[in-house]
C-alpha positions in Angstrom: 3.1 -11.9 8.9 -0.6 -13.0 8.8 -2.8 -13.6 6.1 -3.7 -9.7 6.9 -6.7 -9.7 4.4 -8.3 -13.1 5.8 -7.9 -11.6 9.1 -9.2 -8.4 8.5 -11.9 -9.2 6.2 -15.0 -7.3 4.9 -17.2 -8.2 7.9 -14.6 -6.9 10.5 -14.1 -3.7 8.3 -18.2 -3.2 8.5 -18.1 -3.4 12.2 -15.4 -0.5 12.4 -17.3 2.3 10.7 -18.4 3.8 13.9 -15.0 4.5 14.7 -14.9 6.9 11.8 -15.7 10.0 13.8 -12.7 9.0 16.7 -10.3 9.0 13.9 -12.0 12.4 12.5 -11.2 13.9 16.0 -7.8 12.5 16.0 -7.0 13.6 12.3 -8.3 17.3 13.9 -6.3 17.2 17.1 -2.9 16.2 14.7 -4.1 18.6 12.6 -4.1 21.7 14.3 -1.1 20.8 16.4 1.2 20.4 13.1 -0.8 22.4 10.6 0.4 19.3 7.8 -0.6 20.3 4.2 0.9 16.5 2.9 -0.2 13.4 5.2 0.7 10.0 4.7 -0.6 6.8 6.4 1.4 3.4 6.1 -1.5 0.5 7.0 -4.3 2.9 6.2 -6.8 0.7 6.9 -10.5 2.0 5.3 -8.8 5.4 4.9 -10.7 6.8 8.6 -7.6 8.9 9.7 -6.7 10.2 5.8 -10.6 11.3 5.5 -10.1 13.5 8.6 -7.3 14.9 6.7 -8.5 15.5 3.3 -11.8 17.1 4.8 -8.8 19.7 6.1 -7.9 20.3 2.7 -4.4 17.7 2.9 -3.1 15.8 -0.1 -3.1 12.3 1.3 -1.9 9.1 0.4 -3.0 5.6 1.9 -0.6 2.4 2.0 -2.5 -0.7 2.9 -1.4 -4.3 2.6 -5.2 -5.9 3.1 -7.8 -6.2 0.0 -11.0 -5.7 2.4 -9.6 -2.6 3.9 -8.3 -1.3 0.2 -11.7 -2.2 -1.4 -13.3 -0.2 2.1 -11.2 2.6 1.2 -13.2 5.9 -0.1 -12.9 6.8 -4.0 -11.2 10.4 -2.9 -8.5 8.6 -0.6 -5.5 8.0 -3.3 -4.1 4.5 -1.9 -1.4 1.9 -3.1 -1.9 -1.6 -2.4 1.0 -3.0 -1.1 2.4 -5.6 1.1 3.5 -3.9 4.3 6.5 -6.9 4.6 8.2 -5.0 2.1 9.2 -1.5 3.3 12.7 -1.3 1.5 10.9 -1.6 -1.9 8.1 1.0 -0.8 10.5 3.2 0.4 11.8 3.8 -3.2 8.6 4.2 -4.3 7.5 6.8 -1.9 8.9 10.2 -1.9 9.8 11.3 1.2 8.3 14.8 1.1 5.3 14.2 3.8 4.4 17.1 6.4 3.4 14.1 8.9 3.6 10.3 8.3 0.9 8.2 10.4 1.3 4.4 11.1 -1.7 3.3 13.3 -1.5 0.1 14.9 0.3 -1.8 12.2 3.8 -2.9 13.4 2.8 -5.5 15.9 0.7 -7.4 12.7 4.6 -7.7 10.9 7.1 -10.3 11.4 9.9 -9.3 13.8 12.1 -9.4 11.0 10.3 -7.3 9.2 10.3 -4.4 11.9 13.4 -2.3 11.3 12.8 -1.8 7.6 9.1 -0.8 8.3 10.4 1.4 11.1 12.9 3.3 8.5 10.3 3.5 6.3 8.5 5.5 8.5 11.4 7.8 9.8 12.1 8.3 6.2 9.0 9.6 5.1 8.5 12.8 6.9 9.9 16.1 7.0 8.2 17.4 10.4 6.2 14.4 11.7 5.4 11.1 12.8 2.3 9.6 14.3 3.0 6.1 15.0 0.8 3.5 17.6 1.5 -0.3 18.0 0.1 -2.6 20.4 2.2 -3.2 23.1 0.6 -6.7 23.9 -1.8 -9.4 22.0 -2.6 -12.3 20.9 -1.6 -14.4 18.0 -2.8 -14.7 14.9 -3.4 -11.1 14.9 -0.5 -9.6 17.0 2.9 -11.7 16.3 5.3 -8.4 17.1 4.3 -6.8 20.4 7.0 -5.1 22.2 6.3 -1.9 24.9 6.4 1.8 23.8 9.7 2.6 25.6 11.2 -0.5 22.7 9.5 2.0 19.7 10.4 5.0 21.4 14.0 3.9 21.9 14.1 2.8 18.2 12.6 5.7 16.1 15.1 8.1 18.2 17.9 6.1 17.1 16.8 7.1 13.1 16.8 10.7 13.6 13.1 11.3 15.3 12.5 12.7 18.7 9.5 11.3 21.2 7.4 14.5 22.0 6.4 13.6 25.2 4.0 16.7 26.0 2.2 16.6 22.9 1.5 13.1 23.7 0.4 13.6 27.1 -2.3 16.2 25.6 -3.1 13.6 22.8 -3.8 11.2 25.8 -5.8 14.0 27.9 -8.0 15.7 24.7 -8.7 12.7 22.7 -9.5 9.7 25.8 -13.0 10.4 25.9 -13.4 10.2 22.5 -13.1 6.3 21.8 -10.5 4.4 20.3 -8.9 3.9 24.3 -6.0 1.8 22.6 -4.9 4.4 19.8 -4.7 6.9 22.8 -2.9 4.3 25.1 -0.4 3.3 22.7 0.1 7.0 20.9 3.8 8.1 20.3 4.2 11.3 18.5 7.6 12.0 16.9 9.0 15.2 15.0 12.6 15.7 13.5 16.1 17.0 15.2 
């Protein structure tokens, strides 16, 4: 994995702010589709998708593994700092009592080898849901993990989740115009069995 807070420093976090609404509307969209009262994000980045949240009255928590985005991060957004490599020993630190988990274009910033314990870190956390994106192609030194959504799909159904096709569809359909093109591309929505 990258040097994640060299590479996503304080100048590239002041050049996303306008994306704060897009994340607002996708926070809304998840929000009235699964009605979650407990949301977490693993890679949380400024906290954009947890502030649509909390605005809905959810208890949040933030996970983020860069210093620029945690320092970015507003006061009301609870957030542990914490290096993403490591999702066996967040695992045990994180209940897994979450109505939806969110990762958001993390996965493909990790070491391959770090991929299937971030992956059951993610199917472990929630009880209903899971909002996961990753960028299905890049370039190095920020993507070093790219892999197509039918790999993710294949690999979060064989830990217990199922790909909700449909609702990701409408995702792709209500939320396009909005900004944010490659969150919508790349958009998987999972629930329980």
């Amino acid at each position: 994995m990258n040097d994640i807070t060299a590479l996503y420093d304080d100048p590239f976090y002041s050049t996303r702010e306008r994306y704060r609404a897009v994340y607002d509307h996708f926070a809304a969209w998840l929000f009235e589709r699964y009605a979650p009262s407990r949301v977490v994000d693993i890679g949380s980045g400024a906290g954009y998708l947890l502030s649509g949240f909390a605005t809905r009255g959810c208890t949040v928590l933030g996970v983020e593994g860069s210093g620029s985005a945690f320092q970015n991060i507003p006061g009301n957004i609870p957030t542990l700092y914490f290096d993403l490599r490591n999702a066996d020993r967040l695992a045990v630190m994180i209940q897994p009592y979450w109505d939806l988990a969110a990762s958001v274009e993390v996965v493909e910033h990790l070491d391959e080898a770090c991929e299937d314990a971030f992956c059951r870190l993610l199917a472990s956390l929630t009880s209903k849901t899971l909002f996961f994106t990753a960028a299905p192609a890049g370039k190095p030194p920020l993507h070093v993990n790219c892999k197509p959504k039918e790999y993710w799909v294949a690999k979060m159904e064989g830990l217990g989740l199922r790909y909700q096709r449909e609702a990701v569809d409408q995702f792709t359909a209500d939320c396009s115009a909005h900004g944010c093109i490659w969150v919508v591309q790349n958009a998987m929505i999972f629930t329980r069995y």
